[in-house]
N, C-alpha and C positions, 0 to 999 in steps of 0.2 A: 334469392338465396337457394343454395342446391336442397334438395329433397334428403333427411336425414340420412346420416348413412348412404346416401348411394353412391358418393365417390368408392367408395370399399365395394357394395355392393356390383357398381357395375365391373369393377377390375376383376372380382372374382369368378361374376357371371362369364365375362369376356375368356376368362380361362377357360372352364367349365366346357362352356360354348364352343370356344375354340377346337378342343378337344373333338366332343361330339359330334362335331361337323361332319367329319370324315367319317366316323361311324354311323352317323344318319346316310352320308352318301352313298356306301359302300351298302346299304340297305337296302336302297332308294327301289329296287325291283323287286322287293316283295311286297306279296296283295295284303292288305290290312284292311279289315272291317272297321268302321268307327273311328273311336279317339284307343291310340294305345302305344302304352310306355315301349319305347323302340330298348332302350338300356338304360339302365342304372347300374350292371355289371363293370366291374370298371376291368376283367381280362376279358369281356366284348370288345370293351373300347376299345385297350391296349392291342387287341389281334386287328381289328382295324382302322387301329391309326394311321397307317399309310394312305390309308386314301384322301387322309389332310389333303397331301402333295397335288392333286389333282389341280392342273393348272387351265385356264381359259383353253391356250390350244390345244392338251389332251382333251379337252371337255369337247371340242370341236371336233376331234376325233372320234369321240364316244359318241357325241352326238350330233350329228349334221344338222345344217340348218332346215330340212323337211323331218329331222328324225319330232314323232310326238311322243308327250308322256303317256303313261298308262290311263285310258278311263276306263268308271266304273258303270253300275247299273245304279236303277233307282234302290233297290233294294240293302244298297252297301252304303245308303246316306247314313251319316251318323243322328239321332234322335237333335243335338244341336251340338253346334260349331264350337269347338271351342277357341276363346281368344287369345289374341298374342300379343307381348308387347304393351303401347298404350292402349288402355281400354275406357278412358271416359277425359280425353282430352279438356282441357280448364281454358285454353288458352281464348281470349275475349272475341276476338274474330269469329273461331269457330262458334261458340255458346251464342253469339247473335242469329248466326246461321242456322244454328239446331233448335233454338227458339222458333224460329219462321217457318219449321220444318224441310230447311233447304232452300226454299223456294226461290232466293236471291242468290243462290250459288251459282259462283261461273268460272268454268274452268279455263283456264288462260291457258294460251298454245304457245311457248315466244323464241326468241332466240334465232338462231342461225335456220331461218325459214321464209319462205317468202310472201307469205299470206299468214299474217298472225289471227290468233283463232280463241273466241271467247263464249264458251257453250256452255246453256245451261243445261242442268239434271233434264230436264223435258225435253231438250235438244238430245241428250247424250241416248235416251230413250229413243227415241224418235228413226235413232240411225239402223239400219241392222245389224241386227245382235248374231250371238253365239251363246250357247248353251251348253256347258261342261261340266260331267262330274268325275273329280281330281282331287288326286291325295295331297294334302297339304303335310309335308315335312319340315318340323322345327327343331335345330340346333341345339333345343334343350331334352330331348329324345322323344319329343312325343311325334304321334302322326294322326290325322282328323279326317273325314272324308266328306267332301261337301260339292250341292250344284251350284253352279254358276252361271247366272248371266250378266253379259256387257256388249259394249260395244268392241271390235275390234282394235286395237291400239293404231294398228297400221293403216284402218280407213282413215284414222281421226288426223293423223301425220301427212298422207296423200294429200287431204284437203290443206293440210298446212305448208304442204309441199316443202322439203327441208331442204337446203343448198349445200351443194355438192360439198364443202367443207364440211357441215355437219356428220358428228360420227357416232355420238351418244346420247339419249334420252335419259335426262334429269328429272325425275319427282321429287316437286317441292310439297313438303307437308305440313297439315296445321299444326300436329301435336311436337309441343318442347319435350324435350326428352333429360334439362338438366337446367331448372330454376323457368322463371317466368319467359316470357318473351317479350316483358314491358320492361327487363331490367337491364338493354343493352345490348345481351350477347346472343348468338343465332346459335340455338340450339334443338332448333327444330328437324325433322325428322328428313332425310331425303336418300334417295336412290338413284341409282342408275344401272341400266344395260344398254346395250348395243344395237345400233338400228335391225343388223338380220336378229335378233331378237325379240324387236320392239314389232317387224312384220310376221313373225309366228303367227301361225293359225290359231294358235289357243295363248296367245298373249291379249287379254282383256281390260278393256274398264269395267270392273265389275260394278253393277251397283245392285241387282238382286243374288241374294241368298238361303236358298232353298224353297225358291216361289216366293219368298218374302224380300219386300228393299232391304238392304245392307243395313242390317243393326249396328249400332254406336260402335258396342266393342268389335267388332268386325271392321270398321273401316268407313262406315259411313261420313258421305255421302256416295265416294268413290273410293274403288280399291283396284289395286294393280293386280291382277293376277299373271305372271310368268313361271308356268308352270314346269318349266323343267327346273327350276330351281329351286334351293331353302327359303324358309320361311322369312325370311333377313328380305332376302328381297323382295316380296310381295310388300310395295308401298300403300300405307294404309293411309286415310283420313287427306287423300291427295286434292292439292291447291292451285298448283301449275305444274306447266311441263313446258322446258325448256331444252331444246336443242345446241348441246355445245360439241367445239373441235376436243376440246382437253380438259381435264379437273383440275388443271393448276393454280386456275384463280378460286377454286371452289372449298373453302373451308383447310381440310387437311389434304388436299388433292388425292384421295385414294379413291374415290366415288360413291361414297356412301355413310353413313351415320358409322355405321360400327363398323367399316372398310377402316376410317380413320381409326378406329379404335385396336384396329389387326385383325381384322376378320379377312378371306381372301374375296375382291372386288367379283371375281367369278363362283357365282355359289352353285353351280350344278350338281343335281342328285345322279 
């Protein structure tokens, strides 16, 4: 059964969000200390709503695939992160896992690849990391600023080697986002970007945050960080990753949880 009220709640949110997208984007380059209300103005919003329009290929324009986001200093961390989205995941697979403290987590590599790939948290550590501190921009107008470390997405993909048809990298997630996940329907959380994306410098699996492992509400075990984007697409609570050509066999084929819901598939700041 869906979660009271959220059929309404998410339609509205989806507006709301909608909206503010484009004014978080149009933002996206100024330095913010901390956690802070980007707008709740609504002639902010309205003077930047055109940057809604901002499509995958101007984003390419704006931003190349060497262009990086803004980082910060240790000094601009925020005292803690704030969450987004699902924050304490029910779904039974996960809660076995978080019970063991991860221990038996393995993240699966599959799809359109030639060496399918099954690592655990110890493995994902293990590999060399990357260490970033990045503003996190979310849809609903806030902004948060936090370090991060992972592994890089594109070492973990090399090893998986993807095949030449492969075009996009799908995060599969534990958290349902609209009733259980024993009751039938696939409602859980998932994303995608694009391979020059997925090989960015500062595209991570994150699993520490702020010297500390990835807390629940943040994403744990593993979290996506792609930081030239919204907060939409940093995949939280991530399960596998799979390499496909198209999204047409995939749920609403738009490429992502709230993509289906009319969000735009490219979320660059």
């Amino acid at each position: 059964m869906s979660k009271p009220g959220y059929t309404l709640m998410r339609a509205k949110g989806r507006d709301r969000r909608h909206l503010l997208r484009g004014a978080v984007a149009a933002a996206g380059a100024a330095m913010l200390t901390g956690c802070d209300k980007l707008s709740n103005n609504a002639s902010f919003v309205a003077t930047l709503q055109s940057a809604e329009k901002l499509s995958h290929a101007a984003g390419r324009i704006v931003a190349p695939k060497s262009a990086m986001a803004q980082e910060f200093g240790q000094k601009d961390v925020a005292p803690s992160f704030r969450g987004n989205g699902t924050l304490d995941p029910q779904d039974p697979d996960y809660l076995a896992l978080r019970k063991g403290a991860f221990a038996e987590y393995r993240l699966k590599v599959t799809g359109l690849v030639e060496n399918p790939l099954e690592l655990s948290l110890e493995q994902l550590r293990a590999l060399p990391s990357r260490t970033q501190i990045t503003r996190h921009d979310c849809v609903e107008g806030w902004s948060c600023i936090g370090k991060w470390k992972g592994a890089p997405l594109g070492a973990v993909l090399d090893q998986a080697k993807p095949m030449a048809q492969a075009k996009f990298v799908v995060f599969r997630c534990f958290d349902s986002m609209d009733g259980s996940s024993l009751d039938g329907r696939d409602s859980r959380y998932y994303e995608s970007i694009d391979l020059d994306e997925a090989h960015h410098a500062q595209t991570i699996l994150a699993y520490d945050l702020n010297d500390k492992p990835l807390p629940v509400i943040n994403g744990a075990p593993i979290r996506c960080r792609v930081e030239r984007q919204l907060g939409y697409k940093q995949a939280k609570y991530v399960k596998a990753i799979e390499l496909v050509e198209s999204f047409a066999a995939i749920r609403g084929g738009k490429g992502g949880y709230w993509e289906d819901e009319g969000y735009e598939w490219y979320g660059g700041i």
